[in-house]
N, C-alpha and C positions, 0 to 999 in steps of 0.2 A: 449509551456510553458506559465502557467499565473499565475497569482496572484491573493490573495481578489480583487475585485474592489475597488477601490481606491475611497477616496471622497474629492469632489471638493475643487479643491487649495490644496491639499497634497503632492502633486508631484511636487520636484524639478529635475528641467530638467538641466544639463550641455552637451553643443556642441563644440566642438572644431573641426572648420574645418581643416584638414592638405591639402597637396600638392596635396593627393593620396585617401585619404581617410578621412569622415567626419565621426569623433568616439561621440557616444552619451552615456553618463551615465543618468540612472533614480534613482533618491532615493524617496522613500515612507517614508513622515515625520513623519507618524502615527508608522511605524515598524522598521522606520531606517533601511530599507532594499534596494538593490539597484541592478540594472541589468545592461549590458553592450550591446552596440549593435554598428556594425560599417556598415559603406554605402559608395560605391563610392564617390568623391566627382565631385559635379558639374563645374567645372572652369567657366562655359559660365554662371551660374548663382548657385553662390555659396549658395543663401536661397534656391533655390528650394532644393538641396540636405539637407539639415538646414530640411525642411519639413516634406520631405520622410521619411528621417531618425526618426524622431517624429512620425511620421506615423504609421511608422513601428515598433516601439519600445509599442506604444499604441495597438496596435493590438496582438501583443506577447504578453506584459505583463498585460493584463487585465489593461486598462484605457481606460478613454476621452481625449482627447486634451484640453478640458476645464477644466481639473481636475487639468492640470499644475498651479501652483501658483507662481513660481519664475523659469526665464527661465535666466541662465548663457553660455555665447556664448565667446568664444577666437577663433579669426580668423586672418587670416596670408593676410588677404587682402591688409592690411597697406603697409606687408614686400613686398607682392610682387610686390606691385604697386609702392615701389624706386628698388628694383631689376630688373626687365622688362621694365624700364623707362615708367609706363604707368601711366604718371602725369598729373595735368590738367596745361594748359596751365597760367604760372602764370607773375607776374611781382613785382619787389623787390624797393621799397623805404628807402633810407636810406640818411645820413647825406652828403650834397654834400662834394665830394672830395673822397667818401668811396666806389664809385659804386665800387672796385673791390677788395673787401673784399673775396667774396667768390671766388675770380680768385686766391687770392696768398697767403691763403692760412696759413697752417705752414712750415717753410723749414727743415721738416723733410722726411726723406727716410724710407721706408722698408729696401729697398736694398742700405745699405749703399756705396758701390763699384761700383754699376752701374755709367754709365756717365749720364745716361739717368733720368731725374725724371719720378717719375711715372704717369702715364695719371688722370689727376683730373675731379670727375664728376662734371661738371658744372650743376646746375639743374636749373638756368635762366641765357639764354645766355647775352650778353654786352649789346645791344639794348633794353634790355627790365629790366636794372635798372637805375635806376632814385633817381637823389640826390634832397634834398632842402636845402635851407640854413636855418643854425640853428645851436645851439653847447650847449651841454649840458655838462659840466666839471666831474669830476668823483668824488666830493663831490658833484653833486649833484644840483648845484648852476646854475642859466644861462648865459652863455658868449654871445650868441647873440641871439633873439627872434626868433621866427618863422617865416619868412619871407614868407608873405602873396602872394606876386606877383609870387615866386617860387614856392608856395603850387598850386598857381592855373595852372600852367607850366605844375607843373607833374599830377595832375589830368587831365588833358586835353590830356598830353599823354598816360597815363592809358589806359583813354577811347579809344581813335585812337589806342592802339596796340592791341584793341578785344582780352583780356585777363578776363580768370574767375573769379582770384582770385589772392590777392595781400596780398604780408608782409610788415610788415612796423617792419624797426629796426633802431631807430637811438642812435646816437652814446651817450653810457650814460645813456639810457634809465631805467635801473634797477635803478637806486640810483633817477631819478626822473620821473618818466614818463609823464609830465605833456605838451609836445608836443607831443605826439606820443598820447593823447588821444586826444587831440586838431586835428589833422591829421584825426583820423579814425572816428571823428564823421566829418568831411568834406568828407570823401570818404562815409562815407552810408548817407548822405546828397545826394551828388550831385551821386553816383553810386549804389544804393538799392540792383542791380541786384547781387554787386560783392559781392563775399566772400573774408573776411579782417580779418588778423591776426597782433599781434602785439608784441614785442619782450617782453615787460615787462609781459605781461600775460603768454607766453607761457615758456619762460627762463628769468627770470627776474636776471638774473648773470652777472657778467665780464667776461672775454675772448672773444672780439668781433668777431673773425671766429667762434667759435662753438656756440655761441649765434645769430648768423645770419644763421649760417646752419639751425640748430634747429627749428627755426621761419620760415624759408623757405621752411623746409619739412611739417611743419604745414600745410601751406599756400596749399601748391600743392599737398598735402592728402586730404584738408577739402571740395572740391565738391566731389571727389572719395568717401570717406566714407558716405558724406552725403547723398549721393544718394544712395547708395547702403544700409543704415540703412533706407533708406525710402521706399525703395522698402522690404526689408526683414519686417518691420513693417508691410506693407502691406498683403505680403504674409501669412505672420503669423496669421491676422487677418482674413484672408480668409478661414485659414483653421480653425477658430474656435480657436484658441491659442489668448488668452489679458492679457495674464499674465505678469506684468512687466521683462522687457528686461535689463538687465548688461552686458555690453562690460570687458571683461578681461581685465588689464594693463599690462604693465612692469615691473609694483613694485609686482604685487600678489595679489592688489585689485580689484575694481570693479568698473566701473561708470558706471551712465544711460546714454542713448545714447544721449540726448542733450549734456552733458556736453563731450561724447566720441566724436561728429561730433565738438565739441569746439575745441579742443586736440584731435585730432586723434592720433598724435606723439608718444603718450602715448602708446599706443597699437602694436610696432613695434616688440614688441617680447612675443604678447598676449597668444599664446599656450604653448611656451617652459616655461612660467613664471609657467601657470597652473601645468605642470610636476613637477618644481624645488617644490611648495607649497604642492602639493602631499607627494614628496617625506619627505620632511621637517615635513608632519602630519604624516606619518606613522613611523619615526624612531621619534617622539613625542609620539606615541602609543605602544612604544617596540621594535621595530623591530633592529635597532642600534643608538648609539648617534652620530656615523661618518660615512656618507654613503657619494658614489659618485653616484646621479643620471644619466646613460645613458640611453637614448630616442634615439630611432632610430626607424623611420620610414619611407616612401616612399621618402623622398628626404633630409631628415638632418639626422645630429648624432650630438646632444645637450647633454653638459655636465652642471653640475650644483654641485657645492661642499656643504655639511651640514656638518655643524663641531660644534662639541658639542650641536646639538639640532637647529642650527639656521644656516640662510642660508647669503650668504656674498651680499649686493649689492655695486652698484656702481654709479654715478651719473653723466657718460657718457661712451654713449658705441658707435658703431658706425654700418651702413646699406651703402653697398655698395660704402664705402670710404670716407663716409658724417657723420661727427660727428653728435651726438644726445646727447643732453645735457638736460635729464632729469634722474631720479631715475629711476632704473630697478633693477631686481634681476640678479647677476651675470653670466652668461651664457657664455659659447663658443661652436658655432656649427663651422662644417667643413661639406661641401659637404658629404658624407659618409653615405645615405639610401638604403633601397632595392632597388630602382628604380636609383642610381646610375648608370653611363654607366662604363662599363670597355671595353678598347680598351689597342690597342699594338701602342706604337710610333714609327717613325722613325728612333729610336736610337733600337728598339725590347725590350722596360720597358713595361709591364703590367702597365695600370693605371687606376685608378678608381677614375670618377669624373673628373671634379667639376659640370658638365652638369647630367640632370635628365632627365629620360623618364616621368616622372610629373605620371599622371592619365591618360590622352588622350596619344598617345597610351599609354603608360605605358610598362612594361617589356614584352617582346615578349612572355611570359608563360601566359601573362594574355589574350590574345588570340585576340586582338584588331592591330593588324599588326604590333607590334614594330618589328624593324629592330637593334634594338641595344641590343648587350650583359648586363645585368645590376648584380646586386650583389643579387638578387631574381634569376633570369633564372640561377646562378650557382650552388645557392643552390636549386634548383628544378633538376640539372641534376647529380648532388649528391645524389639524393634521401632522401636529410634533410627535405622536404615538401613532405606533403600528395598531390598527384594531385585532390584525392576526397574529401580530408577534408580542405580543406583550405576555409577561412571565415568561417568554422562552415561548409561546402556543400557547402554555397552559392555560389561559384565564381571557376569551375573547372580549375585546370591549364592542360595548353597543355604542356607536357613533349618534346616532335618534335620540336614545335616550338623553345623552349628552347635552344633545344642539339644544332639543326640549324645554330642559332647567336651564340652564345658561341665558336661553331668550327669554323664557315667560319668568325668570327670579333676577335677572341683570339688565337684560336688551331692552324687551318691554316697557322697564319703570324708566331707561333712561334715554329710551328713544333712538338708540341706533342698532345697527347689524348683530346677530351674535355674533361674528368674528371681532369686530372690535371690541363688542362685552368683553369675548374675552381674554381678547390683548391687552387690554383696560384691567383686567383681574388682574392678568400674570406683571403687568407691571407696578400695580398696589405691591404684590407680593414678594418683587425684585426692592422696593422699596424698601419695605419695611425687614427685608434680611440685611439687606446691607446696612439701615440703622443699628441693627446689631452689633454686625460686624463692628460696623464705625464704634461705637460705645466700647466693646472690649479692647481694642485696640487704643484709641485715644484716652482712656483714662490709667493707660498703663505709657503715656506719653509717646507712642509708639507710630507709625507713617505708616498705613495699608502699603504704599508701593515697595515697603520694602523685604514685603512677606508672597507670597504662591500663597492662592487658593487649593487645599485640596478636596475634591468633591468627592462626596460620600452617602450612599443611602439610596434608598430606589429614586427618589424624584429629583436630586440634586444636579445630575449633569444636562436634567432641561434648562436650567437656568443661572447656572455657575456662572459661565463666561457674560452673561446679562449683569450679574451682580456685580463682578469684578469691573466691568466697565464703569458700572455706576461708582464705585468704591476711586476709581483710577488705578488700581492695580491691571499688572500685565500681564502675568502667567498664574492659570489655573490648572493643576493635576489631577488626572483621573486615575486613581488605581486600579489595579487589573479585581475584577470581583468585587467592586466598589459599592456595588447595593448591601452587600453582607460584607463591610468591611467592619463594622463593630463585633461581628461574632468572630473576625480573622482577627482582632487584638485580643480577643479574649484566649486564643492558642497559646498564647503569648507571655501570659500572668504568672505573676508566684503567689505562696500563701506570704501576705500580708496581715501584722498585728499594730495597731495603733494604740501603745499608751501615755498619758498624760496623768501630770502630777503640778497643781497650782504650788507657790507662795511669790508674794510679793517681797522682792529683793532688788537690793543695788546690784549691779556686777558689776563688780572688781573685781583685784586681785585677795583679797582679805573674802572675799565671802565664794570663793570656786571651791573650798571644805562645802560651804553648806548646800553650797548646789549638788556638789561631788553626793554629799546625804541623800539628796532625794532623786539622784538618776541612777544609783544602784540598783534597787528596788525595782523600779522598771524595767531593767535590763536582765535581772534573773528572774524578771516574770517573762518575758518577750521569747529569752531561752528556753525556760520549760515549759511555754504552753507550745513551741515548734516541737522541741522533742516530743511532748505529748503525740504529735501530728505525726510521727515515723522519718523527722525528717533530721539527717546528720550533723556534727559542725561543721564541717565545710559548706555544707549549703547552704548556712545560716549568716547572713547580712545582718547587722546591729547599725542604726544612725543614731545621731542625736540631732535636735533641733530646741530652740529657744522663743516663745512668744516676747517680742523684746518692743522699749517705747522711750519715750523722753516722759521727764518727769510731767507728770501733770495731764497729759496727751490720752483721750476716751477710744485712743484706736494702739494695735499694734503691729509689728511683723513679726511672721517667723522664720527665725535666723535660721540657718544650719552652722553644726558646729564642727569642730573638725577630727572630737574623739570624745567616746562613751565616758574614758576618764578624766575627770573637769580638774585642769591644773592653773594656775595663775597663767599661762603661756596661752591655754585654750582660749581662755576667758578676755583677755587681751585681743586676742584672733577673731573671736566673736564680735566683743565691741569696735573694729576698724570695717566687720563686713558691717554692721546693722548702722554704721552710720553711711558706709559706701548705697546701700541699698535704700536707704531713705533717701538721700542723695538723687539716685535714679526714679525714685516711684515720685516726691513730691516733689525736687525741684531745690531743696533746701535740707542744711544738717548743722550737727553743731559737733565738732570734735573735740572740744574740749568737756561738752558733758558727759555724765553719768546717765547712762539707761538703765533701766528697770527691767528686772525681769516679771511676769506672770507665771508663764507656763512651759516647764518641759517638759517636750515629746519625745519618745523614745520607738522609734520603729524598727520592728522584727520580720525581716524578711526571710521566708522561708523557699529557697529558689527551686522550682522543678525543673525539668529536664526541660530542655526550650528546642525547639525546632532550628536546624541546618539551615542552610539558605535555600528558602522556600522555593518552588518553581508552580505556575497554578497550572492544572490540569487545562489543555484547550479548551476551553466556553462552546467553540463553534467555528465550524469552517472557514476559512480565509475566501472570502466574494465580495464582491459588488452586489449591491442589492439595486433593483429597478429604483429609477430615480420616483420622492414621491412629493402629492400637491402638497403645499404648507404654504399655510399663509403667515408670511413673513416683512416685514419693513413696511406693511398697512396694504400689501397685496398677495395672490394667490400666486407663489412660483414655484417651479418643478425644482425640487432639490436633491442634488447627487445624494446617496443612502450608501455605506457601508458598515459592514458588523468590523468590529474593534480588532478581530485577528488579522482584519485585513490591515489596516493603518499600523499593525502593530508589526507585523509581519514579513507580508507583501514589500509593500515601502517604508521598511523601516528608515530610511536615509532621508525621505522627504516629507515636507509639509503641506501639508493641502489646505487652498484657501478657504474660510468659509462665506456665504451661508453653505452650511452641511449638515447633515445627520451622521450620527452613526450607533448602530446598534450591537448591545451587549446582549446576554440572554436573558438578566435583570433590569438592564437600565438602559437611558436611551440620553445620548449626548447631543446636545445645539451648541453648533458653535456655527455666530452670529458673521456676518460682512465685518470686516477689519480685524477677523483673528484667523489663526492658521492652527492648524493641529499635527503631533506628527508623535513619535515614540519619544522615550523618555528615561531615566535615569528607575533602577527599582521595580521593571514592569509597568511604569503607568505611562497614561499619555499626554503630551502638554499641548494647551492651546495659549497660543501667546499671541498680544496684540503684534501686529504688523504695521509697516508704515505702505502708505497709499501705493506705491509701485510694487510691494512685498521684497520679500526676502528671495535673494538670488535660486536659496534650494529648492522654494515651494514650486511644486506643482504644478503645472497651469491650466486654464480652464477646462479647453480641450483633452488633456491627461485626466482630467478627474472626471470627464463624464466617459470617458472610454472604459 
């Protein structure tokens, strides 16, 4: 399959590596046209597969690798390198008296009733943090100097603990930073070699545990990443690719890679951001104004809520038990991919997860020796998967292999068929997505039925319309290119900068001068590091936003405001939204108090050129495919089979009842008895519940096996 040839620099490229697989979209900025293409991913060296995949995509779709002009990349490198503890060896400097800031913590529980607290990640052990003397008050003010004789103490033991890279967080540091800059130009004085991060750059807020985590994940990310963006530069360059390079964020923007190896931090949930931004453009495009994004791929199931057009963030989230205290788009994953493991416990539960067969082996169907039953190998012994068409041909599954694990790691321990082993998995697995779902939804007060499913990711539309059942919602969407629809948001991005500046203040009218003080500053920082970036005023977007609370109150929101210049009108404007908005999130407000400020943010969007209205290159010929066995509702029945241009296409006017399959050239859709499927709003395709006689349009039996 090809296309005009492309001319040089037209071609915007988005990559998003996952766990299992590294998904590539191409858009042609001359036609607004875009392909989709997916590639093992490499773990041992995540650019080379970055390459391949470009490689491969250039040769299919009539291009040069030099034709690329903006290359967009979201990678999970960040995530896994605090998940698999594969950190560089760092050392933490902070305010003497404070080394054991990140030892204790907050005293709060998961498990409220346990006796036992829960196991906390240390990610720099006792020995290798280091106080000075110094004290910085919380206006802001100095209580006692830098103390030079201490400074030279812990530089000296720096260097003696053969440490890469070091944070520096002292105490107070956001309100002034003016030792901790004193500090870090003494450590790349006297240590050139180290990599130095510093709290006021990276989380320049109060709450000193998540403001020293935050700085410390920094810290012990920034040789990981930087190496690893030096090597992929390289690569890149090798293959004839010079097109400037964007690292995905958190928040759904974009940074170039100096400032991404700056803040790495940022990038801790660079893929799933891409999906939620996806999603958020295409219910912008029609599709619905309330959708619940689910992503399911080789090792997550990422949820993301859009509610009325826009997407929720948040401005701490947390990696493997270590708060992160920056802006992100709000997400909750759980364990729950194709490459999940399912085993039987010693109590005889089915469970699925929280462990991956990753890509290396990967699920025993994928014919690389896994030994573990996963949530793919059940739906392969089901016969929900083509063994010939899966990736498009590219990647046959072993069906043996499959039936294999699934009987002797589930059937066996629990005594019946593998077919219901592994009906038995995949409904653990519909379960426990939809508790998900349930959770972000209901603690934002919100009803599942009044939101669309949209399904996303290689494994998601096996079990979308399952989920939504169990949820009680009625309509789920499938978008056209839905396996690589996170790398299709990522086309999509600007350059995004997020700055923050703490004090604690009333708002009123008498203090919008002081606030007015401290969101200047951010805003002619936000301007000049875009201009830095090539990019004009007109393309330049300036917000404001307010972390805002009720006196006394250990949580906050943040408000948006309605202008950079903070005048008694704004501030007025601000407090009627932040008590409307507590209103909505808890249930209760109080409009006669005074709220508090903490923190404002200030964000500088830096807008590129966005894509027309897309149209996706055809996937695959408009057919019928031979009807195939699936064992479905606890028996074996022949099920009508069509590829997606047929439903999209063919009958675009009606709906076909299901049980049905139908296959993409990435992904593969079930929809279950009691829903119907048909074309839809935006290129995708909707299954909605039906009621028992159906809908007048659908299909009928006879029609759909002809």
């Amino acid at each position: 399959m090809s296309t005009t040839t492309a001319k040089a620099g037209s071609i915007r490229a988005a990559v998003d590596v996952g766990g299992t697989f590294t998904d590539v979209q191409i858009l042609n900025m001359e036609t607004d046209t875009t392909w989709a293409l997916k590639t093992p991913t490499t773990p041992d060296n995540p650019g080379r597969g970055i390459v391949t995949g470009l490689a491969a995509a250039a040769a299919r779709f009539d291009f040069e690798l030099s034709d690329i002009g903006t290359l967009m990349h979201g990678t999970t490198i960040a995530t896994n390198a605090v998940l698999e503890q594969k950190l560089a060896d760092g050392a933490l400097i902070t305010t003497a008296g404070f080394e054991d800031v990140l030892e204790i913590g907050r005293h709060v529980r998961r498990d409220i009733y346990s006796s036992i607290a829960e196991t906390r990640t240390l990610l720099i052990p006792r020995a290798k943090r280091f106080g000075v003397i110094e004290r910085t008050a919380a206006n802001g003010s100095i209580e006692t100097a830098l103390d030079e004789t201490s400074v030279a103490r812990v530089i000296a033991a720096v260097r003696a603990s053969g440490v890469s890279t070091v944070a520096v967080c002292l105490l107070h540091a956001y309100a002034n930073p003016a030792h901790e800059q004193a500090l870090i130009a003494r450590l790349q004085t006297e240590l050139p070699d180290l990599s130095v991060c510093a709290s006021h750059v990276v989380s320049p807020e109060l709450r000193e545990f998540e403001r020293t985590s935050t700085t410390v994940l920094n810290a012990l990310l920034m040789p990981v990443i930087g190496a690893y963006l030096a090597q992929l530069e390289q690569r890149l360059s090798a293959a004839g690719i010079n097109a400037p390079l964007y690292l995905f964020q958190s928040n759904g923007g974009v940074l170039p890679p100096l400032k991404a190896a700056q803040l790495p931090v940022r990038l801790l949930l660079s893929g799933p951001a891409g999906g939620a931004l996806a999603v958020r453009t295409l219910g912008n495009l029609g599709a619905e104004a309330n959708l619940v994004g689910i992503d399911m791929g080789g090792t997550s199931f990422d949820v993301c809520v859009v509610e009325s057009g826009t997407t929720r963030e948040i401005t701490q989230g947390e990696v493997a038990n270590c708060p992160v205290r920056v802006p992100m788009t709000e997400i909750r994953t759980i364990s729950a991919g194709g490459g999940s493991i399912a085993c039987v416990d010693s109590a005889g539960r089915a469970l699925v997860g929280p462990h991956s067969a990753g890509a290396i082996p990967g699920p025993a169907a994928y014919g690389h020796g896994g030994q573990h039953a996963t949530v793919t190998d059940a739906n392969v012994v089901l016969g929900r998967l083509s063994p010939a068409q899966f990736l498009d041909g590219e990647m046959p599954l072993d069906v043996d292999a499959a039936t294999q694990v699934v009987n002797t790691t589930v059937a066996e321990p629990l005594n019946i068929s593998p077919e219901d082993a592994a009906a038995g998995v995949l409904r653990v697995a519909v379960a426990q997505m939809a508790a998900a779902i349930r959770l972000s939804l209901f603690e934002k007060g919100l009803d599942p039925r009044d939101f669309a499913l949209m399904s996303f990711g290689g494994a998601a539309g096996l079990h979308a319309a399952e989920v939504a059942e169990e949820l009680g919602a009625s309509r789920v969407l499938y978008p056209a290119d839905s396996a690589t629809l996170s790398a299709w948001g990522m086309l999509h991005a600007d350059i995004t900068h997020d700055l923050a500046a703490t004090r604690l203040l009333s708002v009123t009218a008498k203090t919008a001068a002081t606030i007015n003080e401290l969101v200047a500053p951010l805003v002619e920082m936000a301007t000049a590091s875009l201009h830095d970036e090539g990019l004009a005023d007109d393309d330049i977007h300036l917000s404001l936003a307010a972390d805002m609370r009720y006196r006394g109150q250990a949580y906050e929101i943040p408000v948006p405001w309605d202008a950079l210049s903070v005048s008694p009108e704004v501030v007025e404007s601000a407090c009627a939204r932040f008590h409307a908005m507590h209103e909505a999130s808890f249930a209760h407000s109080d409009s006669n108090a005074t709220p508090e400020l903490l923190t404002v943010r200030v964000r500088g969007v830096g807008r590129l050129t966005q894509p027309g209205k897309l149209s996706n290159h055809p996937a695959q010929s408009a057919s019928v495919v031979s009807p195939r066995r699936v064992y479905h509702a606890g028996a074996w029945q022949q099920l009508p089979v069509y590829t997606r241009a047929h439903l999209a296409d063919v009958f675009a006017s009606e709906a076909f009842h299901g049980p049905l399959v139908v296959e993409d050239r990435h992904t593969t859709i079930v929809v279950p008895d009691g829903w119907a499927i048909s074309a839809a709003d935006a290129g995708c395709l909707m299954a909605q519940r039906i009621r028992a006689d159906g809908p007048t349009t659908a299909a009928s039996a006879e029609d759909q096996s002809a």
